[in-house]
C-alpha positions in Angstrom: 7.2 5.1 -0.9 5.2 4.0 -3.5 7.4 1.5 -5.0 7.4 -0.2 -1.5 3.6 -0.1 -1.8 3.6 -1.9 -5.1 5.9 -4.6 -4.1 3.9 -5.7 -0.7 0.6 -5.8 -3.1 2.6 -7.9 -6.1 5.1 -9.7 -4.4 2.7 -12.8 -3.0 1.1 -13.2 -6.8 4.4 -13.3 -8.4 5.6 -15.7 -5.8 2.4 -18.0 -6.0 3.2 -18.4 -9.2 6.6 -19.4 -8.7 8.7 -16.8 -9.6 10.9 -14.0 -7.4 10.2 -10.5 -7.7 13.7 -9.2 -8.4 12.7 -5.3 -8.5 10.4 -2.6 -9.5 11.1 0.4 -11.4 9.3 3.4 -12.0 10.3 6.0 -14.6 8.3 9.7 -14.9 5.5 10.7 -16.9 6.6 11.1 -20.1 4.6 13.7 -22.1 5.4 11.7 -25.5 3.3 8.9 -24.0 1.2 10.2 -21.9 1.6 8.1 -19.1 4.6 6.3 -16.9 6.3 3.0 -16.9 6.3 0.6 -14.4 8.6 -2.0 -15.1 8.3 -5.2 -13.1 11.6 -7.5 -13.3 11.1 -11.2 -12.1 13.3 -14.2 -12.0 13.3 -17.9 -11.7 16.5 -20.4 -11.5 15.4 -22.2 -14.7 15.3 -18.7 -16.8 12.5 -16.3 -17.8 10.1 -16.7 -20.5 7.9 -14.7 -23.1 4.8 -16.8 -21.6 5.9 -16.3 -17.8 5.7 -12.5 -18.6 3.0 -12.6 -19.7 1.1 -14.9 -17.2 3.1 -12.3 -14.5 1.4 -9.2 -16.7 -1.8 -10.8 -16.7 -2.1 -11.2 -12.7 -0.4 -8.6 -11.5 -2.7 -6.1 -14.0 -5.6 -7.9 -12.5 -4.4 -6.3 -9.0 -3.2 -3.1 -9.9 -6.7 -2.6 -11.7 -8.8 -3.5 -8.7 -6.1 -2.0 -5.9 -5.6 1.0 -8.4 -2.4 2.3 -6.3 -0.9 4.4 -9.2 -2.8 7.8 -10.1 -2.9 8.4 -13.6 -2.2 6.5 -16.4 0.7 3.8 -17.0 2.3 1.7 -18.9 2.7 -2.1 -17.1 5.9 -4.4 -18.4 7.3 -7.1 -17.2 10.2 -8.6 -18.0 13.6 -11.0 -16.5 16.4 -8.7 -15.2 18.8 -9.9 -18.1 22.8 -10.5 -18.2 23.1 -6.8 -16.9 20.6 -6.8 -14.4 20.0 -3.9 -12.0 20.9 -4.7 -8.3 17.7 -3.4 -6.0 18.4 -4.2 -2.8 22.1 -5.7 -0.1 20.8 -9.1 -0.4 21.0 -8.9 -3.9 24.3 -7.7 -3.8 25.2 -10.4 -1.4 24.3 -13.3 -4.3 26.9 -11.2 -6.2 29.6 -11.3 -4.4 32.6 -11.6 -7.0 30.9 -10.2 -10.0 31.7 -7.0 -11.9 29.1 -3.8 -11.1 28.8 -0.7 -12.2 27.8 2.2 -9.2 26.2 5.5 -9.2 25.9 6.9 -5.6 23.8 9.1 -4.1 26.2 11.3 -2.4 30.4 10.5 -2.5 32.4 8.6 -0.5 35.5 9.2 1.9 37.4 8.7 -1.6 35.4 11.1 -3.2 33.9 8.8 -5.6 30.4 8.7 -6.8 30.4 6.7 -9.5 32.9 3.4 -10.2 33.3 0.1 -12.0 35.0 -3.3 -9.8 33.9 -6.5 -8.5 31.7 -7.2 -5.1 34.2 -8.4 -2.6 31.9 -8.5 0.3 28.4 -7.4 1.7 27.5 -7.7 5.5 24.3 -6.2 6.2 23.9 -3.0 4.1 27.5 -2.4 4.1 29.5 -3.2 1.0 33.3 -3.4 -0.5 33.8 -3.3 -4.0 37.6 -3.7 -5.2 37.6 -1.1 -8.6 39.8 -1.3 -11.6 42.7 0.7 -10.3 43.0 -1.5 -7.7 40.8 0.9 -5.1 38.6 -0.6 -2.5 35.5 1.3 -2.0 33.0 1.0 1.3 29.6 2.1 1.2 26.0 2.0 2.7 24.0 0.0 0.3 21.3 2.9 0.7 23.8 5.3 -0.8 23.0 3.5 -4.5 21.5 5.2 -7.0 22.1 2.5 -8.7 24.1 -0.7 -9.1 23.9 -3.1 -12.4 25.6 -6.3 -13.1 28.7 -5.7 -15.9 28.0 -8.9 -18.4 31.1 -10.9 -19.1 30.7 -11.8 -22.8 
C-alpha cells in the first residue's frame, strides 16, 4: 500500500528531526485541483509549530521529489493532528485509553454497529473495547476502522 510506502521513506527525516510521524493521509484526485492531497500529521510532546511544519514540508518534499513515489501531481501539507486528532494505528489507541472517540467501521460488529461514540476502555494488541453512550460495550479488531478520531473536551 502506498501509504505504507510513504511512511518507511518519511518516517526517519521526521524523526531526525525530532518529531513523530502521527499519520499519513491521502484523499483522491480531485478534478477542481487537479491533483491529490497528501497530508502528513506530526507531533511532538512540547506542541507543533508553524515553523516545525514547515521545516517538516521542506525535508520531506526534498524526498518525495527525488524518490518521486506518487504518480501524478499532489498537493504536500503538513500539519499537528490537533484536539480531534485522527487515530491511525492500536498503539495509538492504546495512549488513548480513557478518552472519548468517535468510530466508523469497516464492516459491523456482533452488535450490529458500524459506527459509535464512547470512551477507550482498553486496547491489547489490535483488539479494542470502547464503553458507548448508552452504556454498550463494543469489541473490535483495530483493522476493522475506517476511522477513529479523538472527541475534544471543550
Amino acid at each position: 500500500m502506498l501509504v505504507d510506502q510513504l511512511k518507511a521513506l518519511i518516517a526517519p527525516e521526521v524523526e531526525s528531526l525530532g518529531f513523530i510521524l502521527w499519520g499519513i493521509e491521502m484523499d483522491a484526485y480531485s478534478a477542481d485541483t487537479g491533483s491529490m492531497t497528501l497530508r502528513i500529521f506530526i507531533d511532538h510532546e512540547e506542541g507543533i509549530s508553524i515553523d516545525d511544519c514547515q521545516e517538516v514540508s521542506r525535508a520531506v518534499g526534498a524526498i518525495l521529489d527525488v524518490e518521486d513515489p506518487i504518480s501524478g501531481a499532489y498537493s504536500l501539507e503538513v500539519s499537528s493532528p490537533g484536539v480531534n486528532r485522527r487515530v491511525f494505528n492500536a498503539l495509538q489507541a492504546k495512549a488513548l485509553e480513557g478518552f472519548e472517540v468517535k468510530v466508523q467501521l469497516h464492516q459491523a460488529t456482533e452488535n450490529n454497529r458500524r459506527r459509535f461514540k464512547g470512551v477507550i476502555i482498553s486496547v491489547d494488541n489490535d483488539d479494542v473495547l470502547v464503553k458507548t453512550e448508552e452504556d454498550e460495550e463494543i469489541r473490535f479488531d483495530f483493522h476493522n476502522v475506517d476511522k477513529m478520531r479523538v472527541v475534544p473536551k471543550f
